[in-house]
DRENMARFI-182945 format. One record per residue: residue in one letter; x, y, z of N, C-alpha, C in turn. Coordinates in pm, whole numbers, padded with zeros to 5 digits, always signed. Example, Ala and Ser with C-alpha at 12.3 -4.5 7.8 and 13.67 -1.06 7.14 Angstrom:
<zafis>
a+01319-00569+00780+01230-00450+00780+01320-00330+00780 s+01285-00225+00708+01367-00106+00714+01290+00003+00787 
</zafis>
This chain:
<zafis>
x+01014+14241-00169+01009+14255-00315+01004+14402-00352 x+01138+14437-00436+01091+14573-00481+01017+14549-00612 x+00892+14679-00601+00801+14758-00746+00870+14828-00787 x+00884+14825-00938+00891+14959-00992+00829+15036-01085 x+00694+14943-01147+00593+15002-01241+00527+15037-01141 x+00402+15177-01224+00370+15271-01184+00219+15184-01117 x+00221+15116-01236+00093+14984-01260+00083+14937-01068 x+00223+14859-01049+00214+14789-00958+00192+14898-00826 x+00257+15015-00824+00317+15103-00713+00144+15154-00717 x+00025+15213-00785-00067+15231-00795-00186+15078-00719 x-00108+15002-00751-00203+14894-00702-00210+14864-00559 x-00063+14889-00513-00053+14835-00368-00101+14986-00266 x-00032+15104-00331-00098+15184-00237-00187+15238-00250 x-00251+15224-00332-00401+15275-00371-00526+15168-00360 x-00491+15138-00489-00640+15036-00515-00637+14922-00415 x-00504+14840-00370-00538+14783-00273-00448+14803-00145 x-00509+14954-00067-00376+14981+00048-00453+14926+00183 x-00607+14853+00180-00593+14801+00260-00493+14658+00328 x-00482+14619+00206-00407+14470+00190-00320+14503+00264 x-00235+14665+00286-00065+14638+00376-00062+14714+00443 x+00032+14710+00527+00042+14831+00637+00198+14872+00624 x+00201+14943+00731+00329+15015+00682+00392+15018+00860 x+00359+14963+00959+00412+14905+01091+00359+14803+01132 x+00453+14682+01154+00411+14551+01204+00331+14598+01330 x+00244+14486+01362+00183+14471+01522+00289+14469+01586 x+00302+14503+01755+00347+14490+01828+00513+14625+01837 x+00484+14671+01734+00637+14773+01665+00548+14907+01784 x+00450+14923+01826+00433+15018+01904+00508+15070+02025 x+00624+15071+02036+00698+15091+02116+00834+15147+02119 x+00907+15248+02213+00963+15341+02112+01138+15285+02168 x+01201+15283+02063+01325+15240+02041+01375+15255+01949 x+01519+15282+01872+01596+15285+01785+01592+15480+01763 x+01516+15478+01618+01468+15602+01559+01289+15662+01585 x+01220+15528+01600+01144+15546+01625+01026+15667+01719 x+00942+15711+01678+00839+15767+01744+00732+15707+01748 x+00687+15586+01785+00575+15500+01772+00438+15607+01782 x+00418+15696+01869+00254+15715+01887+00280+15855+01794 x+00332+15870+01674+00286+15977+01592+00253+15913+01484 x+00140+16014+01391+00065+15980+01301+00101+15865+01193 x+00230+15917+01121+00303+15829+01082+00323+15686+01083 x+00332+15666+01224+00374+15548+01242+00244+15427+01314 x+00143+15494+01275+00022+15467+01339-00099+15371+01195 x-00160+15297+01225-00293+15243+01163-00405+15261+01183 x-00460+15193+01051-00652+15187+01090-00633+15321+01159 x-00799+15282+01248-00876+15380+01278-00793+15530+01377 x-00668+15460+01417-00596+15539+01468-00486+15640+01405 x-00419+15619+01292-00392+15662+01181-00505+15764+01161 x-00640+15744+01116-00720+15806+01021-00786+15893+01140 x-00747+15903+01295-00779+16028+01363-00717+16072+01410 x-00569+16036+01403-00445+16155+01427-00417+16214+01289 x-00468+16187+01175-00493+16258+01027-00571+16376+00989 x-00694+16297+01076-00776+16422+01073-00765+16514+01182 x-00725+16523+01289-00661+16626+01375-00540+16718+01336 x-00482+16675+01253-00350+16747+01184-00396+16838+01068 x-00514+16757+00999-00523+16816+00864-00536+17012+00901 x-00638+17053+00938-00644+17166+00948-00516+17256+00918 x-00418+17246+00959-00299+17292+00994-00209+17299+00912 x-00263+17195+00742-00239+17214+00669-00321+17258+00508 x-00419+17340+00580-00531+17356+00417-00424+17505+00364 x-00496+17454+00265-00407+17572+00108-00428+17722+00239 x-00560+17769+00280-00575+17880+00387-00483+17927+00481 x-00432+17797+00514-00344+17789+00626-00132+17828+00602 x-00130+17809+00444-00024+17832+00435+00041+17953+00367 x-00067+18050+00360-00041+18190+00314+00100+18268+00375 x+00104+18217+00468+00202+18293+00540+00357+18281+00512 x+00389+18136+00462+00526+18044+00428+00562+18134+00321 x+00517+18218+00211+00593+18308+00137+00687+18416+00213 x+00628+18479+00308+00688+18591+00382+00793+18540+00485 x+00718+18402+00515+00860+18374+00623+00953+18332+00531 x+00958+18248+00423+01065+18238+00341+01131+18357+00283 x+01050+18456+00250+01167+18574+00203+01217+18655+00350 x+01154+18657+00421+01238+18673+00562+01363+18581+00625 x+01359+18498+00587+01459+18409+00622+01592+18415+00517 x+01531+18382+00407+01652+18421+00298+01739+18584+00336 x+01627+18703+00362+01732+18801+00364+01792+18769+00440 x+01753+18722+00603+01832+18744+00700+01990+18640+00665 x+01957+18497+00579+02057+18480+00509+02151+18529+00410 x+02132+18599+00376+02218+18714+00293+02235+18750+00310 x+02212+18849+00456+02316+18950+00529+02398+18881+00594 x+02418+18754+00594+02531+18673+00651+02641+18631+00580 x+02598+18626+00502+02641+18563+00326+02772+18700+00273 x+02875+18670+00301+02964+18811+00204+02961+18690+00043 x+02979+18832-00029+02993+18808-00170+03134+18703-00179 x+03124+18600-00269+03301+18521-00243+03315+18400-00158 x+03236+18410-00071+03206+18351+00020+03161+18163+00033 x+03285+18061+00108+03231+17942+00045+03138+17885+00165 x+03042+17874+00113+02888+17764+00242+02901+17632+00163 x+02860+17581+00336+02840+17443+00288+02674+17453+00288 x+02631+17426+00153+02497+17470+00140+02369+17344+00248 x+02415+17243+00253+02318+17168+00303+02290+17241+00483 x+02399+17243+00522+02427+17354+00640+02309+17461+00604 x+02326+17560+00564+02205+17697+00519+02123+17647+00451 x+02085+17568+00367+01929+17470+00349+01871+17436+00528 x+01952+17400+00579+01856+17345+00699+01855+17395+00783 x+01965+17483+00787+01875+17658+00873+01747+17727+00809 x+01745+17759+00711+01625+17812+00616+01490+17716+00662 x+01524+17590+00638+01416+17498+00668+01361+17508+00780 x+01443+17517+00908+01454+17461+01073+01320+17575+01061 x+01383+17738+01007+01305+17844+01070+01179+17834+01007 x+01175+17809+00876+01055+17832+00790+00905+17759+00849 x+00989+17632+00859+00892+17495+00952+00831+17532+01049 x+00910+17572+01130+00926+17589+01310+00795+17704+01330 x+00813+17818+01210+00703+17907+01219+00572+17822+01178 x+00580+17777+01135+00465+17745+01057+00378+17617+01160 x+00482+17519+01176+00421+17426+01294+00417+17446+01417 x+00467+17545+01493+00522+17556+01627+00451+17701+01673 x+00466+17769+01535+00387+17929+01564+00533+18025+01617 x+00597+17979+01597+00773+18074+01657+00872+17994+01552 x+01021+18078+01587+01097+17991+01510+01145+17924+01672 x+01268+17813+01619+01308+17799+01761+01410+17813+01786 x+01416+17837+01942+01536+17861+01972+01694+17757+02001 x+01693+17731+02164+01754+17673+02195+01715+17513+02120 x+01572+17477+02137+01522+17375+02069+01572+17328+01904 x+01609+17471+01869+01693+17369+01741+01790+17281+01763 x+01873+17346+01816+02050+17209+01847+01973+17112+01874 x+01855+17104+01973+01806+16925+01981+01778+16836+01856 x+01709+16923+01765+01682+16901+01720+01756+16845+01604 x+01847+16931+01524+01916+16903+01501+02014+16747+01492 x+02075+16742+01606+02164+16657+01676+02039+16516+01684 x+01893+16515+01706+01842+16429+01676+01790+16409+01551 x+01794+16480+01422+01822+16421+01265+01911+16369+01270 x+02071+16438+01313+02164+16372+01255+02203+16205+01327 x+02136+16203+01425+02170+16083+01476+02106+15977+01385 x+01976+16006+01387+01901+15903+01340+01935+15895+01177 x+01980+15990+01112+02014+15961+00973+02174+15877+00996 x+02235+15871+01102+02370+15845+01103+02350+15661+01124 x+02238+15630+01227+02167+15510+01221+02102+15459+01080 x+02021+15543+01026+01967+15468+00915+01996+15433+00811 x+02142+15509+00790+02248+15508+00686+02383+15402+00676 x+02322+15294+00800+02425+15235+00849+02420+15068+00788 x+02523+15020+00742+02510+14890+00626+02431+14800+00727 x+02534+14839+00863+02501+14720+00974+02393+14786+01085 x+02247+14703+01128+02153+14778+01200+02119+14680+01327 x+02223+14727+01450+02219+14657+01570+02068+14629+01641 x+01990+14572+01708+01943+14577+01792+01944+14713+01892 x+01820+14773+01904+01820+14935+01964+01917+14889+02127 x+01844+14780+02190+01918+14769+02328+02106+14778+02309 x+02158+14728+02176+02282+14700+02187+02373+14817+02219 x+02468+14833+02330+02521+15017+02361+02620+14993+02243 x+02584+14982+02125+02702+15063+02007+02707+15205+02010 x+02813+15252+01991+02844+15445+01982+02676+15462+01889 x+02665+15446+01803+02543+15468+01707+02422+15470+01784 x+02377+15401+01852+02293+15314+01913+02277+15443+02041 x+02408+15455+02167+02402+15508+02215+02406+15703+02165 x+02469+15681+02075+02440+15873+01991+02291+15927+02011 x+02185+15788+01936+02057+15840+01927+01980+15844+02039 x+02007+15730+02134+01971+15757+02278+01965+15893+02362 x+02100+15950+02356+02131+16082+02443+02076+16190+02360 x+02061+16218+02210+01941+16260+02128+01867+16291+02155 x+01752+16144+02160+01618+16157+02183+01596+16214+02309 x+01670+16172+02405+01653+16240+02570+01665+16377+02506 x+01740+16427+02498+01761+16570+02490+01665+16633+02397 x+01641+16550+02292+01458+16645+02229+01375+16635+02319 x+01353+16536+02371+01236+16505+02515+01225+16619+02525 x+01331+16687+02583+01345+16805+02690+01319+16921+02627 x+01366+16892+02532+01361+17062+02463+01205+17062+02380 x+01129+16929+02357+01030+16942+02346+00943+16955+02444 x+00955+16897+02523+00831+16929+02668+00836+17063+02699 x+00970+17148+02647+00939+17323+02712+00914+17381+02598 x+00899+17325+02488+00805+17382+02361+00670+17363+02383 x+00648+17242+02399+00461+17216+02411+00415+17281+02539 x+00505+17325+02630+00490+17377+02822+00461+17519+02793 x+00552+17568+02662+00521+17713+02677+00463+17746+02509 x+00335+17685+02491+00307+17738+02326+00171+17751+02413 x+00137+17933+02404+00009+17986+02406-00082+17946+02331 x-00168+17950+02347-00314+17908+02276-00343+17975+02127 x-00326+17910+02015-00377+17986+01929-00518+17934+01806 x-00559+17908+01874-00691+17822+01831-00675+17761+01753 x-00619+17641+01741-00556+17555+01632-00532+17618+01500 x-00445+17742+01513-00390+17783+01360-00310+17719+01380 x-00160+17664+01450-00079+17592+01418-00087+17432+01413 x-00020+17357+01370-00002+17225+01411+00009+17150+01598 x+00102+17230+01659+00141+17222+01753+00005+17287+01822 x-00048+17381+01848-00203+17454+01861-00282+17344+01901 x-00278+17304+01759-00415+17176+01749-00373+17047+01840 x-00270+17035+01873-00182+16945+01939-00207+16926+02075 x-00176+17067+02106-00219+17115+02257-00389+17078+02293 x-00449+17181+02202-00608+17145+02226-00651+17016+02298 x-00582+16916+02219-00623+16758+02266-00527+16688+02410 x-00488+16778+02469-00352+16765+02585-00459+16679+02647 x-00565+16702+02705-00628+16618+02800-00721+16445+02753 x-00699+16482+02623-00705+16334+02558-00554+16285+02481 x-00470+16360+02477-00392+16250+02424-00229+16288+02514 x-00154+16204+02563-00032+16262+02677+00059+16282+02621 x+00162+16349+02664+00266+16397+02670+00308+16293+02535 x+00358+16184+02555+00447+16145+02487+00351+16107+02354 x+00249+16112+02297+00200+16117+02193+00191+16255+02134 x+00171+16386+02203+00236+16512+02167+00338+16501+02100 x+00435+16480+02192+00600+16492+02173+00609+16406+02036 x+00595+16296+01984+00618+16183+01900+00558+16229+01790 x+00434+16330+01768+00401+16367+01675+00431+16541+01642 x+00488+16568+01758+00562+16742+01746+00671+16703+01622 x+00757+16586+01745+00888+16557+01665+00916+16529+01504 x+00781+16441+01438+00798+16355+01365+00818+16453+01234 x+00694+16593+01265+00653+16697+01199+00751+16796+01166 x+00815+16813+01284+00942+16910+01309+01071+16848+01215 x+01071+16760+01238+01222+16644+01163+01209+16600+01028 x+01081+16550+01003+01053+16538+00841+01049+16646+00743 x+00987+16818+00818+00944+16950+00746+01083+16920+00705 x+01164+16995+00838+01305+17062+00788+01417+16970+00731 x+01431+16871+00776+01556+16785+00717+01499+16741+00509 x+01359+16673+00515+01342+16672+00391+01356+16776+00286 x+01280+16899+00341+01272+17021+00263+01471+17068+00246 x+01545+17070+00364+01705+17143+00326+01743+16979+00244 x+01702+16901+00235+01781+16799+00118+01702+16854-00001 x+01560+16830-00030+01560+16918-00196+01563+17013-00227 x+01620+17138-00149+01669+17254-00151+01851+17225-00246 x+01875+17164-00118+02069+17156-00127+02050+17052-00302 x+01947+16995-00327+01962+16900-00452+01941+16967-00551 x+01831+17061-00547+01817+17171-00647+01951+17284-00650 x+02001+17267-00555+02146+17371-00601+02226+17290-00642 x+02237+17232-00604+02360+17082-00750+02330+17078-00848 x+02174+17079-00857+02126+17026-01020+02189+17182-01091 x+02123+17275-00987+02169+17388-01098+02295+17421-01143 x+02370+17337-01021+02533+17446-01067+02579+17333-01214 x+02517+17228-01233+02561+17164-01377+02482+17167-01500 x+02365+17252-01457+02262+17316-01564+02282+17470-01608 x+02368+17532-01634+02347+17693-01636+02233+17711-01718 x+02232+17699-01835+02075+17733-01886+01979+17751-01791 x+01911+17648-01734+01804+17621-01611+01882+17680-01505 x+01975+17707-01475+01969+17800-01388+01928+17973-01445 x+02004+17995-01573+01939+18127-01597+01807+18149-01602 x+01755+18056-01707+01585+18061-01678+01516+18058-01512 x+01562+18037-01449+01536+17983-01279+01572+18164-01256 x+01644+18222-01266+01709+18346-01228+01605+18434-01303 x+01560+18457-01415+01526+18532-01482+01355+18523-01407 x+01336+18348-01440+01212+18370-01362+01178+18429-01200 x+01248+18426-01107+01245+18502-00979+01241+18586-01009 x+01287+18667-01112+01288+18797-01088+01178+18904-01143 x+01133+18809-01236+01032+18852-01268+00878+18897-01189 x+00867+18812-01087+00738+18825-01009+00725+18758-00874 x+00700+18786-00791+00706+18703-00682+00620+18607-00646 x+00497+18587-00768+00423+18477-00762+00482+18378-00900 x+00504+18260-00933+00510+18188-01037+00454+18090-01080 x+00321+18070-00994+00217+17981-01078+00299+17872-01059 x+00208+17808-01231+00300+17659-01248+00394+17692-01376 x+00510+17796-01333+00610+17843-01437+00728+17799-01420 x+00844+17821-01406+00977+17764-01413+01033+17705-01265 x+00984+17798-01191+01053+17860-01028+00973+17631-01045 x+00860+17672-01009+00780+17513-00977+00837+17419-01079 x+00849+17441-01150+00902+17329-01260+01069+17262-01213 x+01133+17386-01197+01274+17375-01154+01241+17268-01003 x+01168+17340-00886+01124+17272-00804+01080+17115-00824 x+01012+17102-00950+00975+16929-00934+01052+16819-00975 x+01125+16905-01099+01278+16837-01129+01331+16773-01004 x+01389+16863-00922+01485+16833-00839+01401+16709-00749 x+01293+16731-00724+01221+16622-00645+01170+16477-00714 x+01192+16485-00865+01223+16352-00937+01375+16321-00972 x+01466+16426-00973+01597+16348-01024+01676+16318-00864 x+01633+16414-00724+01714+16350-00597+01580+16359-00535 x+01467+16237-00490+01363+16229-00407+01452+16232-00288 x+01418+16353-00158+01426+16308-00043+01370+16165+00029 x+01227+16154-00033+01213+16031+00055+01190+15907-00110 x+01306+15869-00076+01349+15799-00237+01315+15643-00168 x+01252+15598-00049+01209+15466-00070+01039+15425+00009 x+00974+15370+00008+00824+15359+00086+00857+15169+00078 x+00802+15169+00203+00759+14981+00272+00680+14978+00279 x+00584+14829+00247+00478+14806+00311+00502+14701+00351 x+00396+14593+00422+00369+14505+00464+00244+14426+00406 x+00256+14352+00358+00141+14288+00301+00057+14154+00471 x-00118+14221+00493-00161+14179+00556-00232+14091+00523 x-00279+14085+00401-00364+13986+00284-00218+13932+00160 x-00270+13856+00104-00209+13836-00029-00265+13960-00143 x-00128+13991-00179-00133+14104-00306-00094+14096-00434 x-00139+14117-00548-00093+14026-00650-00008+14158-00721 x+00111+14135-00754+00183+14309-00810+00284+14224-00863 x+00373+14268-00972+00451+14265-01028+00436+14130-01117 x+00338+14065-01106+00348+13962-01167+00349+13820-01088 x+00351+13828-01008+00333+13723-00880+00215+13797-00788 x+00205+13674-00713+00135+13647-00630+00166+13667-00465 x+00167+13775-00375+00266+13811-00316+00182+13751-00150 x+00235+13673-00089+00170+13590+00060+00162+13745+00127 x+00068+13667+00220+00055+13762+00333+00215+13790+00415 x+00262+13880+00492+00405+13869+00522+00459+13938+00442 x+00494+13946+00331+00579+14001+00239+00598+14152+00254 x+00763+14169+00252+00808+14368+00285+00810+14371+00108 x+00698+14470+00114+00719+14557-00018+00786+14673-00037 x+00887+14687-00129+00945+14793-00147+00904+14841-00228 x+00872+15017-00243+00858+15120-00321+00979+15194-00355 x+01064+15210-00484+01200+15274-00459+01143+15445-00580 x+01116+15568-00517+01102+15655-00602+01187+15698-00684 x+01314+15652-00612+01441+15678-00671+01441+15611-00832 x+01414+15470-00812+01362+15377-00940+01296+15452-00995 x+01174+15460-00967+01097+15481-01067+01122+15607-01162 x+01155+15699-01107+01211+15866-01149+01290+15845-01261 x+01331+15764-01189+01470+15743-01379+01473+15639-01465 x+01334+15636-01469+01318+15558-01578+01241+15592-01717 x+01299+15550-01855+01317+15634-01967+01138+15634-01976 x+01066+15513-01941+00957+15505-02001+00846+15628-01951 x+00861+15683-01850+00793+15792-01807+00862+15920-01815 x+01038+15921-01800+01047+16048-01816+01183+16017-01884 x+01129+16061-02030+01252+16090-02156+01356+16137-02112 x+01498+16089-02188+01610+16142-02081+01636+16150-01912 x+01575+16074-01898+01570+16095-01734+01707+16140-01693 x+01801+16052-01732+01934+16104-01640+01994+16231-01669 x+01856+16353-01746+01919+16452-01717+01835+16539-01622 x+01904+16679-01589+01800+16777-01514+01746+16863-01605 x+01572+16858-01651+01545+16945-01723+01404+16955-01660 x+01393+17093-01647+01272+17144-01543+01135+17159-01680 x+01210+17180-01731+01146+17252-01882+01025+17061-01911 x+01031+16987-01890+00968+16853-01937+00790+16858-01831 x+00795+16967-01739+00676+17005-01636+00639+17113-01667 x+00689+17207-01780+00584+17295-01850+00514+17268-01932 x+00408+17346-01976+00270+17360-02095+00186+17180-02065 x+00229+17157-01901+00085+17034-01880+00186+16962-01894 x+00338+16939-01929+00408+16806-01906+00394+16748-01826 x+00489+16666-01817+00517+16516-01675+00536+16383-01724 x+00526+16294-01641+00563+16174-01652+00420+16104-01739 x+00476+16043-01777+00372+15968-01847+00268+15816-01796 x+00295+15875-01693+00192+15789-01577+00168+15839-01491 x+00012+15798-01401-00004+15877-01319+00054+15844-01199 x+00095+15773-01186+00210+15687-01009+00336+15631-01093 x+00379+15730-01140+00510+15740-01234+00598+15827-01126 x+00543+15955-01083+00634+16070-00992+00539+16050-00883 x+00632+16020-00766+00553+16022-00627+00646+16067-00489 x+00726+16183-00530+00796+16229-00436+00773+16254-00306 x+00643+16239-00274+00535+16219-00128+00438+16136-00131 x+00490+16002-00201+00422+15912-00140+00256+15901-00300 x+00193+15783-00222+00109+15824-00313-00017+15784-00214 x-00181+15766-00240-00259+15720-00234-00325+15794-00017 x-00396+15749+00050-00432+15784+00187-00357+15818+00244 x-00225+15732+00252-00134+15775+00326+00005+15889+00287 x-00041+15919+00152+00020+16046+00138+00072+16129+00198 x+00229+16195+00204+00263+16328+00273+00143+16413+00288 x+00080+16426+00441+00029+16515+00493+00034+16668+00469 x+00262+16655+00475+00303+16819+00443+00309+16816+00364 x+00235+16782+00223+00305+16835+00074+00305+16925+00035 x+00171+17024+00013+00191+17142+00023+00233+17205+00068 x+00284+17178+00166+00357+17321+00229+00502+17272+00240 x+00529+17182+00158+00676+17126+00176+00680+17206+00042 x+00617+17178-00140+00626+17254-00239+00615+17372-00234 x+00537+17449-00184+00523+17590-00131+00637+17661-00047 x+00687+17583+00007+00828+17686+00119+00931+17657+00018 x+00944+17529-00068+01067+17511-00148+01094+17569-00282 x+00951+17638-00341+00972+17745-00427+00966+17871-00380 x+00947+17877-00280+00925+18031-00221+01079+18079-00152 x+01131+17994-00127+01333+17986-00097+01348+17987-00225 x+01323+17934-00291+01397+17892-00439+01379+18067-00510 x+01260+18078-00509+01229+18255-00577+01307+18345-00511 x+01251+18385-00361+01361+18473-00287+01495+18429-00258 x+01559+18339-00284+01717+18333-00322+01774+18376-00473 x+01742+18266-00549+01769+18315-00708+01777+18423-00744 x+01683+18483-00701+01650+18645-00749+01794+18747-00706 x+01807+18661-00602+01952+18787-00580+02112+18733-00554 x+02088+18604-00601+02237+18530-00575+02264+18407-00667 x+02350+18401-00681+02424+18214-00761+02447+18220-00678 x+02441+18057-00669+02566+17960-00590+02627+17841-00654 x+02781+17920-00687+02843+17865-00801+02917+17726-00730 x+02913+17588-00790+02951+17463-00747+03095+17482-00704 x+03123+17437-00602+03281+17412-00535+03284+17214-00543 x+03381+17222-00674+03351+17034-00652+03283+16943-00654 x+03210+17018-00776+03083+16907-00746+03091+16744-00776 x+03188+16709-00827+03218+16558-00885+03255+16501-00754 x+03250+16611-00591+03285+16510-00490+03163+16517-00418 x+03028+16506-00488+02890+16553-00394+02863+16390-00464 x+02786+16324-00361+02753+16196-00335+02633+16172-00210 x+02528+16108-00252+02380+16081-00174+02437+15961-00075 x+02328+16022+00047+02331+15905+00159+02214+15846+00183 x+02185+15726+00128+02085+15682+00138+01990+15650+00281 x+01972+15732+00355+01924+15691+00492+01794+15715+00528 x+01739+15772+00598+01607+15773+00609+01552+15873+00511 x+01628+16006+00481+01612+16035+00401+01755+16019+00284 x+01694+16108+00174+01822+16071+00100+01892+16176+00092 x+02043+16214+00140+02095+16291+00207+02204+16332+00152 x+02235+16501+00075+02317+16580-00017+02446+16578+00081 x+02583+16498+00051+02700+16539+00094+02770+16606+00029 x+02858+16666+00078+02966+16751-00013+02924+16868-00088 x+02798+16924-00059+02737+17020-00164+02813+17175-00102 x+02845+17231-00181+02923+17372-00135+02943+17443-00214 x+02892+17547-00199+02918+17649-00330+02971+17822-00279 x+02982+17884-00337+03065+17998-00366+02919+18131-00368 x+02926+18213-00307+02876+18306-00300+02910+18418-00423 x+02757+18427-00508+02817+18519-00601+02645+18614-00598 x+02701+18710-00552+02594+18822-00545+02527+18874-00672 x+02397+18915-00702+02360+18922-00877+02283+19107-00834 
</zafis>
C-alpha cells in the first residue's frame, strides 16, 4: 500500500515505527544488491548499535572540514573544465562526490578503489532500475554484471580497511576499524560499502538535479550566483534554499518500504500484519497541499521560515529513528559544491527536454549536460 499524507507517513515511521521493519527475517544474507550486515539493512537492538558506533563520525564537530574539501575539489574541477566546454554533468557530480565523501569517511580520497566502486553503483542501479527482477542465483547479464562488481569492491575494499592508519575514530571507517576484533571483515566491508555508495551516488544525483532545475530557472539561478558570491558562509539564505528545492522537486531517495510486523492503521484502513508499505517522497513533494505550485522550482518558498506546510510533508532523508544517518553532511557538502561552483561558472543546459529520471535505487539524472561558461 502506498502513503501519501504526511498524517499517515508520520504515523508509520514515527509514532508507530515499532509496528514495521524495513528487512524481512531471514533477508540476512548477501545476494542481489544487497549488503546484509550494514547498518542499514539491520534491526532492533542490532540496528540501534551499529547506529550508535557510526554516529560520532557524523556530529555537526565532525564535519567542519567538508567546506574546504569541497572548494578543493571544485577548483581542481575547473582547471579541467575549458571555457565552451560540453560535460556530462552527472559524470563531474560524482567525481566531486566520490572525493568529497571518500575524505570525509575513509580519511583519503580514493584511488584505484574508485573504478570499484563506481562500476558497483552502476551495476546495482542498472539492477534496480530493471521492470523485470530475476532471482539473484539466475546468471542473467544483469545478475551476473553485479556479481563480478561486488567481487571486485571486496577487493578494493579489503585494501582500504588493510591499509587505513589509526585515527582515533575521527573517521567513519576509523571507528570501523576500532571494532575489527568484534565485528569481521565482511560486516566492515558491508557497512564501508553501504556509506561509500549512498554519500557519493545520492549526493552527484542532487547535485546533477539542482543543475537542471537551474538551467530552466535563470532568475534562481542569478540569485544562486549572486548569493555565492557574496560570502562563503550562507546560513539559511539562498545557496540552502536553492539546495532544498532541488531535494523536494528530484528526491534522490524518492521511495522508503516498510513491513508491517503488527497491524497498522494508516490511510484509512486497517493494515494486517505482512503488509509492504510504501513511502513515495516523490508523491508527497508535489503535492499542492503542502507546497503551492509544486510543479515549479522555486527555492525562494524556504526563505523567511518557509516550507511545507506539514511537518512529514518534506522528507528527503527519510523521517523518524531510522533517519539518514548522513544528512548533515550530505546538506553540508551539497551547498558547499553548490557555493564554490556558482561563484565562478554557469552551466548552461545542452537539451534539456531530453533529461529524464531513472527510477532505481536511487532516483537517477540522465541526459543532464551542460556547456561550460566561465563568470
Amino acid at each position: 500500500m502506498l502513503l501519501a499524507h504526511p498524517d499517515d507517513i508520520g504515523r508509520v515511521l514515527v509514532d508507530r515505527g515499532g509496528d514495521v521493519i524495513k528487512v524481512r527475517p531471514g533477508e540476512k544474507r548477501r545476494g542481489g544488491a544487497g549488503f546484509p550486515l550494514a547498518m542499514m539493512n539491520s534491526e532492533g537492538e542490532e540496528w540501534a548499535r551499529k547506529r550508535r558506533r557510526l554516529r560520532p563520525a557524523f556530529r555537526s564537530d565532525r564535519l567542519a572540514g567538508l567546506d574546504a574539501a569541497a572548494a578543493g575539489a571544485v577548483a581542481r574541477a575547473l582547471d579541467r573544465w575549458d571555457d565552451g566546454a560540453v560535460i556530462d554533468v552527472h559524470a563531474e557530480m560524482s567525481r566531486l562526490a566520490m572525493h568529497i565523501g571518500a575524505v570525509h569517511i575513509a580519511g583519503r580520497p580514493l584511488g584505484a578503489e574508485a573504478d570499484a566502486l563506481a562500476d558497483a553503483v552502476a551495476a546495482i542501479m542498472r539492477l534496480t532500475s530493471s521492470p523485470v527482477r530475476l532471482p539473484a542465483w539466475f546468471p542473467s547479464p544483469v545478475n551476473l554484471g553485479v556479481r563480478r562488481a561486488l567481487r571486485a569492491l571486496d577487493t578494493a575494499l579489503e585494501a582500504l580497511i588493510a591499509g587505513h592508519r589509526p585515527d582515533g575514530g575521527a573517521t567513519a571507517l576509523g571507528l570501523l576499524v576500532e571494532e575489527r576484533t568484534a565485528a569481521p571483515f565482511a560486516e566492515v566491508r558491508d557497512e564501508l560499502a553501504t556509506l561509500l555508495m549512498s554519500g557519493y551516488e545520492t549526493t552527484a544525483d542532487a547535485l546533477t538535479w539542482l543543475v537542471h532545475c537551474l538551467g530552466g530557472a535563470p532568475e534562481a539561478d542569478r540569485r544562486l550566483r549572486d548569493a555565492a558570491r557574496r560570502s562563503s558562509g550562507d546560513g539559511g539564505g539562498y545557496v540552502a534554499a536553492a539546495a532544498k528545492e532541488a531535494l523536494r522537486f528530484y528526491p534522490p531517495a524518492w521511495v522508503i518500504s516498510r513491513i508491517a510486523v503488527r497491524p497498522v492503521q494508516a490511510g484509512g484502513y486497517r493494515l494486517p500484519a505482512g503488509t509492504v508499505i510504501g513511502i513515495s517522497q516523490w508523491v508527497t513533494h508535489r503535492d499542492e497541499r503542502w507546497f503551492p505550485d509544486a510543479g515549479a522550482f522555486r527555492p525562494e518558498r524556504w526563505l523567511d521560515g518557509g516550507g511545507p506546510g506539514h511537518r512529514y510533508a518534506y522528507l528527503p532523508f527519510g523521517a523518524g529513528p531510522r533517519g539518514c544517518l548522513g544528512a548533515s553532511m550530505a546538506v553540508r557538502e551539497i551547498e558547499a559544491v553548490v557555493r564554490a561552483l556558482r561563484a565562478r561558472v554557469r552551466l548552461e543546459p545542452v537539451e534539456p527536454e531530453k533529461v529524464r529520471a531513472r527510477p532505481a535505487l536511487a532516483l537517477q539524472p540522465l541526459g543532464v549536460r551542460a556547456v561550460v561558461r566561465k563568470e
